[in-house]
Each structure stands twice: as structure tokens, then as C-alpha cells.
PAGU-135155 format. One record per atom (N, C-alpha, C): residue in three letters; y, z, x; residue number from 1; atom name. Coordinates in nm, 2 decimals, always signed. Layout:
<sites>
<site mikol="ALA" v="Y" w="Z" u="X" kolvex="NUM" gudren="CA"/>
...
</sites>
This chain:
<sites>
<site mikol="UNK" v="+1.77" w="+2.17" u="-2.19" kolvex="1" gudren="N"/>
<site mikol="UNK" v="+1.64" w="+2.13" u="-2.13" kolvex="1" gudren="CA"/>
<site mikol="UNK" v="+1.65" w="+1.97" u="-2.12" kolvex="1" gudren="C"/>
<site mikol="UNK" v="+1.64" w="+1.89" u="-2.03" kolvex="2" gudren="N"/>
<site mikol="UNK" v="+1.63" w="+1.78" u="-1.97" kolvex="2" gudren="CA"/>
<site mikol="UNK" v="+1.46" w="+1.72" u="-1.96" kolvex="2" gudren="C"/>
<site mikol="UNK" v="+1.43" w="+1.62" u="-1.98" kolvex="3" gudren="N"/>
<site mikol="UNK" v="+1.33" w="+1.56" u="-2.01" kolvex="3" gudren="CA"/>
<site mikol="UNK" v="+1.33" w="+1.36" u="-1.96" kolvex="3" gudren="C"/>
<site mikol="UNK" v="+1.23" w="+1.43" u="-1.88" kolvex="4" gudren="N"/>
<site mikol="UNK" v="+1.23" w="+1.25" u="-1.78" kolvex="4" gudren="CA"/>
<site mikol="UNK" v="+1.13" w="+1.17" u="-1.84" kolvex="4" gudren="C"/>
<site mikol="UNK" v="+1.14" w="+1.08" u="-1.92" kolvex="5" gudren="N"/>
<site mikol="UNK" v="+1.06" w="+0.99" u="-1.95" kolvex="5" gudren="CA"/>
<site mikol="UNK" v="+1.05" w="+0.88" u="-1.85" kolvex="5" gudren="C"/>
<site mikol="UNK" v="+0.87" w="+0.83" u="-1.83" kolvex="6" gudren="N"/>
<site mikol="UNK" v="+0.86" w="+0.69" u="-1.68" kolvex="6" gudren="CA"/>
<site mikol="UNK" v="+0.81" w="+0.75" u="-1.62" kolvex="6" gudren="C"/>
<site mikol="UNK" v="+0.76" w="+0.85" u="-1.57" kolvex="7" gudren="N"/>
<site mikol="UNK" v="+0.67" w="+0.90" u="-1.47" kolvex="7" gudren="CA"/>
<site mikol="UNK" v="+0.57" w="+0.94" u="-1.58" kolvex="7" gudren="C"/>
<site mikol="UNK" v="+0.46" w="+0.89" u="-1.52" kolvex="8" gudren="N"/>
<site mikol="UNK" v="+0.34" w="+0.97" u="-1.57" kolvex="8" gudren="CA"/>
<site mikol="UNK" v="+0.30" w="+1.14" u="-1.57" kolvex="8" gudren="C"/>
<site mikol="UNK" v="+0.20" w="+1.19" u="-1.70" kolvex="9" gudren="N"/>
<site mikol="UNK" v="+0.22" w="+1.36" u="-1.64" kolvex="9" gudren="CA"/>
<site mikol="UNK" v="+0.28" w="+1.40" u="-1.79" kolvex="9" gudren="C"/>
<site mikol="UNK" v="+0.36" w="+1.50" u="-1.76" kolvex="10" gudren="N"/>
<site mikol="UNK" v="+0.38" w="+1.57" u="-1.85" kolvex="10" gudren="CA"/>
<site mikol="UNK" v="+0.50" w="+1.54" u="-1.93" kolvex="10" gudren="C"/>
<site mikol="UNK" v="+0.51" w="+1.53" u="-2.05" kolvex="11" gudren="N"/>
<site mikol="UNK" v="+0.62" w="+1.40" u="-2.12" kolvex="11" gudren="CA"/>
<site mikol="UNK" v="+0.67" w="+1.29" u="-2.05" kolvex="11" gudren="C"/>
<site mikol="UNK" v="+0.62" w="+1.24" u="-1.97" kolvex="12" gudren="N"/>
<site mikol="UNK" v="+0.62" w="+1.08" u="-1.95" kolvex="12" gudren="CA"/>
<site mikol="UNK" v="+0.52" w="+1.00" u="-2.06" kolvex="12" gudren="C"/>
<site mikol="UNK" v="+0.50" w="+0.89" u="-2.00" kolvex="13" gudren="N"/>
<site mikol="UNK" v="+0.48" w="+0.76" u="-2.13" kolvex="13" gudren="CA"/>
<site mikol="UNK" v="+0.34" w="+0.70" u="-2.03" kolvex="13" gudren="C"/>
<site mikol="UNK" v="+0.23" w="+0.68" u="-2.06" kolvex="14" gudren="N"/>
<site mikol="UNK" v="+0.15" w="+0.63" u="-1.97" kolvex="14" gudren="CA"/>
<site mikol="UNK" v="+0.15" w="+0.53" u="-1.98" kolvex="14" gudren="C"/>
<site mikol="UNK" v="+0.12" w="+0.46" u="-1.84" kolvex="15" gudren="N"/>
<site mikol="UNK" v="+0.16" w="+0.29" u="-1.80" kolvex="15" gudren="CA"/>
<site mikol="UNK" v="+0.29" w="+0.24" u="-1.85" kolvex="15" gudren="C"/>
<site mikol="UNK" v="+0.41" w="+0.35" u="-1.79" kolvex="16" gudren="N"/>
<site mikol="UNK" v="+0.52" w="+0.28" u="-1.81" kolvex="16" gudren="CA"/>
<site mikol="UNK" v="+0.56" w="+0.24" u="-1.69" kolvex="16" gudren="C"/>
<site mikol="UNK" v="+0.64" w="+0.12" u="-1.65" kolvex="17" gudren="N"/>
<site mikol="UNK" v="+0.69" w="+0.09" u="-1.55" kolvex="17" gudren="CA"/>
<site mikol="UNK" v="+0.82" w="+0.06" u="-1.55" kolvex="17" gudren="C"/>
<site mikol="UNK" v="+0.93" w="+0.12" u="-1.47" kolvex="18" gudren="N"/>
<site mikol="UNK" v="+1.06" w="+0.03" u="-1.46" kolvex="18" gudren="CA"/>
<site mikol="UNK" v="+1.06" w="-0.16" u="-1.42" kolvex="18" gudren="C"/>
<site mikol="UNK" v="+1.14" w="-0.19" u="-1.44" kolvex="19" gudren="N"/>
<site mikol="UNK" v="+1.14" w="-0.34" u="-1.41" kolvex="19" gudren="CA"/>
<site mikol="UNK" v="+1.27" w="-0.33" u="-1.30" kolvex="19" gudren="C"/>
<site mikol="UNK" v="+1.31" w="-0.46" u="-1.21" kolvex="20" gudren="N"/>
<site mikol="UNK" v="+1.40" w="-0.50" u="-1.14" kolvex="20" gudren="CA"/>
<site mikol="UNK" v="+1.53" w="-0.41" u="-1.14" kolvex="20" gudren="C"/>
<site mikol="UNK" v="+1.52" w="-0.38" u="-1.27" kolvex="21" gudren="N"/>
<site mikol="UNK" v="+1.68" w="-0.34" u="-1.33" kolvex="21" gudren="CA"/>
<site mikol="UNK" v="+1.63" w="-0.29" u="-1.46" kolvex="21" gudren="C"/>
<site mikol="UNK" v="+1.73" w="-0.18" u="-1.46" kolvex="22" gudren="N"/>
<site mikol="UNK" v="+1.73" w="-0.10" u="-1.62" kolvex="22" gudren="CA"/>
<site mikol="UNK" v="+1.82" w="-0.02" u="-1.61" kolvex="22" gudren="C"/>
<site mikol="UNK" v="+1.85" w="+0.05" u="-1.71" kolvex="23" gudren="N"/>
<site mikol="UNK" v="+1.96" w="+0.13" u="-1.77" kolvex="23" gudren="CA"/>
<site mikol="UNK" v="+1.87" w="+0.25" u="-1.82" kolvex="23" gudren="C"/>
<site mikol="UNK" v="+1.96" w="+0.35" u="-1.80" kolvex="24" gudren="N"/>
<site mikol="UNK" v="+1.88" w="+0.52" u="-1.78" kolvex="24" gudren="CA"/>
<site mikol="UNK" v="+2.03" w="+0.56" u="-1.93" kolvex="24" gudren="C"/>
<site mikol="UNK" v="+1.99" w="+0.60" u="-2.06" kolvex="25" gudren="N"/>
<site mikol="UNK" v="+2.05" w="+0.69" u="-2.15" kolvex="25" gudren="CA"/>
<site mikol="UNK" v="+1.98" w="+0.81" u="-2.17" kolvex="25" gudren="C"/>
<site mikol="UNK" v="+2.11" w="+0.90" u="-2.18" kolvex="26" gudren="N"/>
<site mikol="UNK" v="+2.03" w="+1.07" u="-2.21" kolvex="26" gudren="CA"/>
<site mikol="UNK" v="+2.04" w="+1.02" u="-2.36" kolvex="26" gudren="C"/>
<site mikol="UNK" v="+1.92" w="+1.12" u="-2.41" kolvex="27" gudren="N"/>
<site mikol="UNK" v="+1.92" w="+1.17" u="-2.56" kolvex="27" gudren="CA"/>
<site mikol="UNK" v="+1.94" w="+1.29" u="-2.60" kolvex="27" gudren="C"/>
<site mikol="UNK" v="+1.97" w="+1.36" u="-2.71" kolvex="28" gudren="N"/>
<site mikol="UNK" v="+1.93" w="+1.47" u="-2.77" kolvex="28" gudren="CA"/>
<site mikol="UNK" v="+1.81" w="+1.55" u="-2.79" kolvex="28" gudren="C"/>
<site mikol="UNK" v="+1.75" w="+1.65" u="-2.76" kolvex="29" gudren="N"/>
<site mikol="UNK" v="+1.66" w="+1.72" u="-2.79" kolvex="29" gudren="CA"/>
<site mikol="UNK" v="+1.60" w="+1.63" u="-2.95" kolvex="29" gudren="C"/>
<site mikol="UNK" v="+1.70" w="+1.64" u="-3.02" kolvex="30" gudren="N"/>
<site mikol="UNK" v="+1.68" w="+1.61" u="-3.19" kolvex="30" gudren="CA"/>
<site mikol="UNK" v="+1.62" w="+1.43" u="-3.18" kolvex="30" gudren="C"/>
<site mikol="UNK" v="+1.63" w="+1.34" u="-3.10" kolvex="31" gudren="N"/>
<site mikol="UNK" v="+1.67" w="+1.20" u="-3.14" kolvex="31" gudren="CA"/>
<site mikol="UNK" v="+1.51" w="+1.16" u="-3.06" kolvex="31" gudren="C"/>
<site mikol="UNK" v="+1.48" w="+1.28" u="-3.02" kolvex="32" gudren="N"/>
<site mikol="UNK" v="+1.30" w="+1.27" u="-2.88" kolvex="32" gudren="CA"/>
<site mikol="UNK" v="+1.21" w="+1.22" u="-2.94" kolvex="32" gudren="C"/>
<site mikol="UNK" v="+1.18" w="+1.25" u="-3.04" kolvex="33" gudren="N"/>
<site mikol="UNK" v="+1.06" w="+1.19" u="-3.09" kolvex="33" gudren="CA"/>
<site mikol="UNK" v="+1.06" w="+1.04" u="-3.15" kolvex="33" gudren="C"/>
<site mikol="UNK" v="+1.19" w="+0.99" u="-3.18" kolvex="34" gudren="N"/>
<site mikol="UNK" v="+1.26" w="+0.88" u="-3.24" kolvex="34" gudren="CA"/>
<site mikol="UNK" v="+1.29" w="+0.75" u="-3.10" kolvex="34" gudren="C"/>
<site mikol="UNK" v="+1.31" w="+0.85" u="-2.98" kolvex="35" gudren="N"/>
<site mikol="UNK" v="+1.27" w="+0.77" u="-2.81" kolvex="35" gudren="CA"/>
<site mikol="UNK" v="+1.16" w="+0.74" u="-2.80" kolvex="35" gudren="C"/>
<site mikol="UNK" v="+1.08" w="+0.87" u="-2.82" kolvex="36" gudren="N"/>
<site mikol="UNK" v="+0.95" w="+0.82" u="-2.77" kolvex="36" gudren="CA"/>
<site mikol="UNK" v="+0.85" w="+0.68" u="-2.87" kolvex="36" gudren="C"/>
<site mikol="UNK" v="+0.91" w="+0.70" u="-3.00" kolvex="37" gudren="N"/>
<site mikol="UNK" v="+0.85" w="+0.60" u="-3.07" kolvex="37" gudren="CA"/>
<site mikol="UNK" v="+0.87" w="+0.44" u="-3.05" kolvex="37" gudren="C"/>
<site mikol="UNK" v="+1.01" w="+0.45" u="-3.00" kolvex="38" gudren="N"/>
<site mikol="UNK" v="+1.11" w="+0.34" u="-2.97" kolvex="38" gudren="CA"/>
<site mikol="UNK" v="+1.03" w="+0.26" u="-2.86" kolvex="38" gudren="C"/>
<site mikol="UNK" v="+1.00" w="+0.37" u="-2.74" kolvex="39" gudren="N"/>
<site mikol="UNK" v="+0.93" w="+0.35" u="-2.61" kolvex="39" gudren="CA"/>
<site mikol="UNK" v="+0.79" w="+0.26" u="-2.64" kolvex="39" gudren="C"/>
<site mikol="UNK" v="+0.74" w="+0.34" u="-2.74" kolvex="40" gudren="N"/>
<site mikol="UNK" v="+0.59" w="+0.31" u="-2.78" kolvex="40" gudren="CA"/>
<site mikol="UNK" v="+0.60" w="+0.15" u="-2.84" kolvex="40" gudren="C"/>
<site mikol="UNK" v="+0.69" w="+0.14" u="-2.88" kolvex="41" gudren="N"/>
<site mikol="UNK" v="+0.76" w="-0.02" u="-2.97" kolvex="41" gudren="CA"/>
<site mikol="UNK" v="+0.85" w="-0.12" u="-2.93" kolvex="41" gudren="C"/>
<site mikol="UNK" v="+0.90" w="-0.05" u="-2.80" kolvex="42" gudren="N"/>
<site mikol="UNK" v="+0.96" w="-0.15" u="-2.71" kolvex="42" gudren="CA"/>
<site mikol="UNK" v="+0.92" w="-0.29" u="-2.70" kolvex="42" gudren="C"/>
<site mikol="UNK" v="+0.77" w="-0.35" u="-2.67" kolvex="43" gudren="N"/>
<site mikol="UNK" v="+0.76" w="-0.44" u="-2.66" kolvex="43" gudren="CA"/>
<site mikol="UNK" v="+0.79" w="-0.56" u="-2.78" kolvex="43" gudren="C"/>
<site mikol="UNK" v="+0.71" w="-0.52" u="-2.88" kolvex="44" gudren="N"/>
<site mikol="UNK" v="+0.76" w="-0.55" u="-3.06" kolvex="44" gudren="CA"/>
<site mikol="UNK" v="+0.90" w="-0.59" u="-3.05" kolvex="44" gudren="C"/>
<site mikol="UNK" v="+0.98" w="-0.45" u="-3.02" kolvex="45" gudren="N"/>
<site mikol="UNK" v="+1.13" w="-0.44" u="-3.12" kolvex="45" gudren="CA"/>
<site mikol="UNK" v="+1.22" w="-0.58" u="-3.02" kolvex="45" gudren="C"/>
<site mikol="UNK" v="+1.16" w="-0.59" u="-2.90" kolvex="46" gudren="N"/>
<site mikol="UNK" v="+1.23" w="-0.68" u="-2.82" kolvex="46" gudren="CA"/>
<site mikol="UNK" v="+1.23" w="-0.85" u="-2.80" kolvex="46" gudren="C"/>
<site mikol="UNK" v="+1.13" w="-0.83" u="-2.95" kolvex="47" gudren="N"/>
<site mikol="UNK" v="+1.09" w="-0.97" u="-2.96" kolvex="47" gudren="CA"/>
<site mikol="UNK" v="+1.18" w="-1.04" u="-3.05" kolvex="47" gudren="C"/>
<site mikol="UNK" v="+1.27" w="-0.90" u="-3.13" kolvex="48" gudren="N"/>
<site mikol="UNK" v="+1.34" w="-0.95" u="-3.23" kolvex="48" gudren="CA"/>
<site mikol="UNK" v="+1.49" w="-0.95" u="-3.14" kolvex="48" gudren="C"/>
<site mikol="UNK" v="+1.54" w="-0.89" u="-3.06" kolvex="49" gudren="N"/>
<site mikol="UNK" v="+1.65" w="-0.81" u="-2.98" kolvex="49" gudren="CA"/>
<site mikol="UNK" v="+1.59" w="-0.81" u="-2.84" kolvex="49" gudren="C"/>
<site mikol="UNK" v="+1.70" w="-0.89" u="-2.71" kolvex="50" gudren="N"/>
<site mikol="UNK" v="+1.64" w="-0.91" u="-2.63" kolvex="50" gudren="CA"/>
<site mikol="UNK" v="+1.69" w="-0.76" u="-2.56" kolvex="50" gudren="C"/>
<site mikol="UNK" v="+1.65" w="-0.73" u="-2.44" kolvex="51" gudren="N"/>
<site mikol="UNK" v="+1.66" w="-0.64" u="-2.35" kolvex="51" gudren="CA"/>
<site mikol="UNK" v="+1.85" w="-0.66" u="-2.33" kolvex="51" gudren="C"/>
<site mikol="UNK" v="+1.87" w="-0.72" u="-2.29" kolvex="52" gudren="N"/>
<site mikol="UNK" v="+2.01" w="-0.74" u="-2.27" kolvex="52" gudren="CA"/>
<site mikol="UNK" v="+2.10" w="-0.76" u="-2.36" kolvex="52" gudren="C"/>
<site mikol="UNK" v="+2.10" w="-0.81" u="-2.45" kolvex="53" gudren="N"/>
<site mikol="UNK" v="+2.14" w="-0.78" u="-2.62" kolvex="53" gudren="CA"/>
<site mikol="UNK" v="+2.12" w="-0.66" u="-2.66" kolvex="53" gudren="C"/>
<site mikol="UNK" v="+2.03" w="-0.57" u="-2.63" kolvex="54" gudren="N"/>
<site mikol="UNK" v="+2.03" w="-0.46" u="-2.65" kolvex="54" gudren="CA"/>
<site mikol="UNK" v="+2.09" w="-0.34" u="-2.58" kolvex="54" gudren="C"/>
<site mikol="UNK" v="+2.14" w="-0.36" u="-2.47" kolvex="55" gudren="N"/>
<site mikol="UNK" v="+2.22" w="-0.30" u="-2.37" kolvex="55" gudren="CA"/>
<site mikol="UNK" v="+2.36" w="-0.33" u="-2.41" kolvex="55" gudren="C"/>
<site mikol="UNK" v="+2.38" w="-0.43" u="-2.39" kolvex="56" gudren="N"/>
<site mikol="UNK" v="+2.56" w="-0.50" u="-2.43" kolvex="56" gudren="CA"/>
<site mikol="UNK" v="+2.55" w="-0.45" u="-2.58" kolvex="56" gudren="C"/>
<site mikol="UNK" v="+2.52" w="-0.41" u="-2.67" kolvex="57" gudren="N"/>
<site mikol="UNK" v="+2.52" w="-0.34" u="-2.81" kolvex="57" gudren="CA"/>
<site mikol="UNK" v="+2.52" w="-0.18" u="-2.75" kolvex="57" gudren="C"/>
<site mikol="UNK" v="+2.49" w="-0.14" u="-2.66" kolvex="58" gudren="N"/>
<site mikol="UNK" v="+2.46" w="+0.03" u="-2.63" kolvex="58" gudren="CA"/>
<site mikol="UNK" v="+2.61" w="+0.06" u="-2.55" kolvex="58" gudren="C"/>
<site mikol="UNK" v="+2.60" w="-0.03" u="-2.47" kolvex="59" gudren="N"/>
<site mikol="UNK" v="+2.72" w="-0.02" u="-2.41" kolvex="59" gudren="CA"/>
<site mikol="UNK" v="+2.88" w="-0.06" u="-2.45" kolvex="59" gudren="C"/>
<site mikol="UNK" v="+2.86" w="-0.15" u="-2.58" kolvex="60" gudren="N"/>
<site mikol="UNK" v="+3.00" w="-0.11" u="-2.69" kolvex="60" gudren="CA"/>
<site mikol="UNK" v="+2.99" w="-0.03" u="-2.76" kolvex="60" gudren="C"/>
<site mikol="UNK" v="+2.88" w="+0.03" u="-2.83" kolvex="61" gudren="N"/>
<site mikol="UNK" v="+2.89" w="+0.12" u="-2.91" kolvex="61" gudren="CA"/>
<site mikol="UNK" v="+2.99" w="+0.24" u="-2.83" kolvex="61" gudren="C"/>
<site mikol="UNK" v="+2.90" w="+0.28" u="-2.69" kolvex="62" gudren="N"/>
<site mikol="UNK" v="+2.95" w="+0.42" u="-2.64" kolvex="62" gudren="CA"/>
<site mikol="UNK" v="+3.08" w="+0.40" u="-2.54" kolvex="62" gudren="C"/>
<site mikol="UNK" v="+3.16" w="+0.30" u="-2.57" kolvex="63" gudren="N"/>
<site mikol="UNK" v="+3.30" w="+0.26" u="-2.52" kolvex="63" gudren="CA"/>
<site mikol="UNK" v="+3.29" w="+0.22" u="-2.37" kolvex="63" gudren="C"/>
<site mikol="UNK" v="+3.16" w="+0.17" u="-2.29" kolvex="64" gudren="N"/>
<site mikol="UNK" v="+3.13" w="+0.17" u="-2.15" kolvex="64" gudren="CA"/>
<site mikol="UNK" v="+3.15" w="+0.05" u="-2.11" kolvex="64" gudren="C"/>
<site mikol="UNK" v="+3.27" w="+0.01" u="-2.03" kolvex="65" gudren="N"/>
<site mikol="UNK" v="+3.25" w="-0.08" u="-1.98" kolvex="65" gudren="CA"/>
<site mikol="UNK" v="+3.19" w="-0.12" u="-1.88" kolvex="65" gudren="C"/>
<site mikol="UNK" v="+3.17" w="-0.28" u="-1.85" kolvex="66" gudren="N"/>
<site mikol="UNK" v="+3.07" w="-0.29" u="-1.75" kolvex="66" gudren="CA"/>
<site mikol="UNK" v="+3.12" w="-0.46" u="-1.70" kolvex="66" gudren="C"/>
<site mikol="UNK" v="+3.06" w="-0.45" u="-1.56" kolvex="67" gudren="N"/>
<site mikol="UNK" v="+3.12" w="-0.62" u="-1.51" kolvex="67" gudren="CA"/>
<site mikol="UNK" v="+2.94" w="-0.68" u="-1.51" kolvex="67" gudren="C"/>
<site mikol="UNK" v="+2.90" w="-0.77" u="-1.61" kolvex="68" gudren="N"/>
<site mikol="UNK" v="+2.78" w="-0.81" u="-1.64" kolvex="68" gudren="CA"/>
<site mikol="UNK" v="+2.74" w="-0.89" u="-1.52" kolvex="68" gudren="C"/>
<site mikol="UNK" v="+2.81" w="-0.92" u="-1.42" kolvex="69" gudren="N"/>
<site mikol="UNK" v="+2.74" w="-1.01" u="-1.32" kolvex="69" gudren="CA"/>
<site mikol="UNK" v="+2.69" w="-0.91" u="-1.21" kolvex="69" gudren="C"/>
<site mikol="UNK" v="+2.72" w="-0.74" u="-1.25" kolvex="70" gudren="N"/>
<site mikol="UNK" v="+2.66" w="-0.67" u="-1.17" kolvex="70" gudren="CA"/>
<site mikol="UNK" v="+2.55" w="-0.56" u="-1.20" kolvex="70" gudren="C"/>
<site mikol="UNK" v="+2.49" w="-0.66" u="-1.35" kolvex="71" gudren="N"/>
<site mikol="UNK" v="+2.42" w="-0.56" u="-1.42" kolvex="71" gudren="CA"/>
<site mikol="UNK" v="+2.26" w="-0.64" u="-1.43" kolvex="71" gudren="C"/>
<site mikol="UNK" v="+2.27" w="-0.78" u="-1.39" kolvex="72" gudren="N"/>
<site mikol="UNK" v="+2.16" w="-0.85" u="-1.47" kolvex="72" gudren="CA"/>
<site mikol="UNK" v="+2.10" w="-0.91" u="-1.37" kolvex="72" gudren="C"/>
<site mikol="UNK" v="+1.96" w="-0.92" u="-1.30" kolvex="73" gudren="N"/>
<site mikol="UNK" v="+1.88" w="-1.00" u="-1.21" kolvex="73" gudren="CA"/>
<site mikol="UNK" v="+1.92" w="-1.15" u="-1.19" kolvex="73" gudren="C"/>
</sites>
């Protein structure tokens, strides 16, 4: 079972909005309610950890490389 968070409705997040650029990760069934908390605290956690610091950490962890001048506004 697949689950879209960002649309409003039914398990979406209300008043979420994408920005210019973002990055889309699947989760686990098990790790959902640990996303949606994250989602809820995004603004908070990003105060400590920027948005892009936090992506370049997501994207070494899961071995992904990436050419950064085609990732960032």
C-alpha cells in the first residue's frame, strides 16, 4: 500500500505545500507515523539542520549520487 503525503484529503498533511524544489523519499508502512511527526516538525527540526544538509545526509546515507548544481534553486 502506497501513501501520498502533500495533497490535502485523506492522509495528506494540511497546508502543506511543495517549494521550488524538493526531494520525494518512499517510507515503510512501519517508519509512517515517525514521517508524519517529522512533517509536523519540519519547520523546528530545520532550524537546527538546513533543508539541504539534510538531503546531502539522505542522499550518502542511501549510496545516491547526485550532481548538486542540478539539485538546488
Amino acid at each position: 500500500m502506497y501513501r501520498t503525503f502533500g495533497w490535502k484529503g485523506e492522509g495528506g498533511v494540511a497546508d502543506f505545500e511543495w517549494q521550488a524544489g524538493y526531494s520525494d523519499f518512499s517510507v515503510s508502512q512501519s517508519n509512517l507515523e515517525r514521517v508524519k511527526r517529522y512533517i509536523a516538525n519540519q519547520e523546528r527540526h530545520h532550524l537546527k539542520l538546513s533543508f539541504q544538509d539534510e538531503v546531502r545526509g539522505l542522499l550518502m546515507k542511501h549510496q545516491i549520487e547526485c550532481d548538486e548544481r542540478y539539485v538546488w534553486d
